[in-house]
Kinemage of the C-alpha trace (Angstrom):
@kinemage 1
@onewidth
@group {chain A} dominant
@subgroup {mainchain}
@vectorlist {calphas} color= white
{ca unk a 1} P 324.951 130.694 -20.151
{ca unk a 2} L 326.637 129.576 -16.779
{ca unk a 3} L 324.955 126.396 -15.213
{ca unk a 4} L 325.269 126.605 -11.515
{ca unk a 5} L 327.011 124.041 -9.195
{ca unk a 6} L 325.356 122.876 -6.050
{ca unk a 7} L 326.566 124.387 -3.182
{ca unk a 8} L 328.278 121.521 -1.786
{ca unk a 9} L 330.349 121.135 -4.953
{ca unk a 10} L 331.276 124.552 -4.181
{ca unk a 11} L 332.025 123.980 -0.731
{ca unk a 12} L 334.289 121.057 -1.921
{ca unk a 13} L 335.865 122.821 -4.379
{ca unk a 14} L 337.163 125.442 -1.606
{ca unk a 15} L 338.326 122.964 0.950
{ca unk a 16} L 340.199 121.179 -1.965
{ca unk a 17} L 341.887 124.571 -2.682
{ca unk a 18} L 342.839 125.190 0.829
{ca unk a 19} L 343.818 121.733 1.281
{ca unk a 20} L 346.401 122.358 -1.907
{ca unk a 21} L 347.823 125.216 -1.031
{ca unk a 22} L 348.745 124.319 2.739
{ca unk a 23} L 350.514 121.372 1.088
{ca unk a 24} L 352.385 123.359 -1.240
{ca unk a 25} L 352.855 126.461 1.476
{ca unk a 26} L 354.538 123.520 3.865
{ca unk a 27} L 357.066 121.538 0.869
{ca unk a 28} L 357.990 125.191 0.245
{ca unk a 29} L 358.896 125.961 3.844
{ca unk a 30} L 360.339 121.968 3.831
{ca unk a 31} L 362.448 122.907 0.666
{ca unk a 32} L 363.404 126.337 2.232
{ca unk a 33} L 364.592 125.029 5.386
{ca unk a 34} L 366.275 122.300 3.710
{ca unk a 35} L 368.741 124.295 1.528
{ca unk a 36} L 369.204 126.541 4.424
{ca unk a 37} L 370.623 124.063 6.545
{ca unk a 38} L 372.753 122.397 4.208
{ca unk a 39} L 374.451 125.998 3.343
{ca unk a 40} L 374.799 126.837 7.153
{ca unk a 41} L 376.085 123.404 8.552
{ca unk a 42} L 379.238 121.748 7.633
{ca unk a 43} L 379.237 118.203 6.009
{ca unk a 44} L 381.139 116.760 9.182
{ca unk a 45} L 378.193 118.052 11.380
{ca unk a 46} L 375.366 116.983 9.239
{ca unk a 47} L 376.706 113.158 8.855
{ca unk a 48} L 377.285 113.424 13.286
{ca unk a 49} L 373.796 115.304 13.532
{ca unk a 50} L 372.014 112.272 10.823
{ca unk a 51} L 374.239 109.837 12.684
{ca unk a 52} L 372.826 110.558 15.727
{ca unk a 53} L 369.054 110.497 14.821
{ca unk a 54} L 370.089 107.136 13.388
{ca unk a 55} L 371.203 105.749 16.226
{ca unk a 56} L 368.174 107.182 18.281
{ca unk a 57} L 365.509 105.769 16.209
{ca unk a 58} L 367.036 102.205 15.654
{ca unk a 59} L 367.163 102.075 19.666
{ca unk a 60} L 363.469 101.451 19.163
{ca unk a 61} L 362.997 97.554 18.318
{ca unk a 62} L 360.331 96.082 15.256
{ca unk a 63} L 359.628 93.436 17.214
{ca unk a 64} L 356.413 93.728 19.483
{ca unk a 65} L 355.199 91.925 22.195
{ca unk a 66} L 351.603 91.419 23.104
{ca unk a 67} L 350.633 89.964 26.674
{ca unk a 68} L 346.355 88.462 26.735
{ca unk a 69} L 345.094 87.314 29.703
{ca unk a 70} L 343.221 84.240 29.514
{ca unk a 71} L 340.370 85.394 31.500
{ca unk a 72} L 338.937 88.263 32.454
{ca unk a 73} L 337.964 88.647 35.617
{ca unk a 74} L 335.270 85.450 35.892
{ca unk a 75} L 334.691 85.043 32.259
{ca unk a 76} L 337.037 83.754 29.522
{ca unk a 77} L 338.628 86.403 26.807
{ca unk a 78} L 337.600 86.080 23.782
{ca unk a 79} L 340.452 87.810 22.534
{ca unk a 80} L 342.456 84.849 24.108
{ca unk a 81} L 340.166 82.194 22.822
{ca unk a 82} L 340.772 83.817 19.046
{ca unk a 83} L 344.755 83.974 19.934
{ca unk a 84} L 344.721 80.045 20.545
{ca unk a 85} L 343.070 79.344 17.408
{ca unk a 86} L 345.180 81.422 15.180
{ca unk a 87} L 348.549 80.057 16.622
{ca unk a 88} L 347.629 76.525 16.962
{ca unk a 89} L 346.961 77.030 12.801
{ca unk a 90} L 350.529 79.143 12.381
{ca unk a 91} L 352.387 76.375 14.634
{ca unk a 92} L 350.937 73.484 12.324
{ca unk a 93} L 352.428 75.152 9.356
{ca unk a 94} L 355.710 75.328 11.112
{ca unk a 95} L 358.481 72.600 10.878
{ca unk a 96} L 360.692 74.033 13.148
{ca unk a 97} L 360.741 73.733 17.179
{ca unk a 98} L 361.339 77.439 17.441
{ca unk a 99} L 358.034 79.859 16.461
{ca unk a 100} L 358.568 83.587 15.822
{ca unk a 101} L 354.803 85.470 15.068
């Protein structure tokens, strides 16, 4: 006796396999590629080729700096309003002169 499954259970059930094997199809191809290119490329290369992404990606600062008018054409920002409250509470919990957000 076989109970049947509603067909959105069924629906799910083939999304979730598709789903799985285009993960597994792409950390094969990942995995593949991998070994390939640390048989092909010499040790030298690979630290100037990783050195090299390092240095492009740390070019890129943390830090972020966001600019809020206080008003908006004729009427006040909100946004700005909210900004004042929050750092008037962060610069009361601050003892030092200098405030970094």
């Amino acid at each position: 006796m076989t109970t049947l499954a509603p067909p959105d259970f069924k629906n799910a059930v083939g999304v979730a396999k598709v789903v799985l094997s285009v993960a597994v199809s792409v950390t094969a191809t990942a995995v593949v590629v991998q070994s390939m290119f640390h048989m092909i490329v010499h040790r030298e290369l690979q630290g100037f080729l990783f050195s090299g992404i390092h240095f492009l990606f740390s070019r890129f600062s943390s830090e972020m700096t966001v600019v809020v008018d206080e008003y908006n054409r004729f009427v006040q920002n909100e946004f700005f309003q909210a900004a004042q409250v929050f750092l008037a509470a962060k610069q009361s919990l601050l003892t030092t002169s200098t405030m970094r957000i």
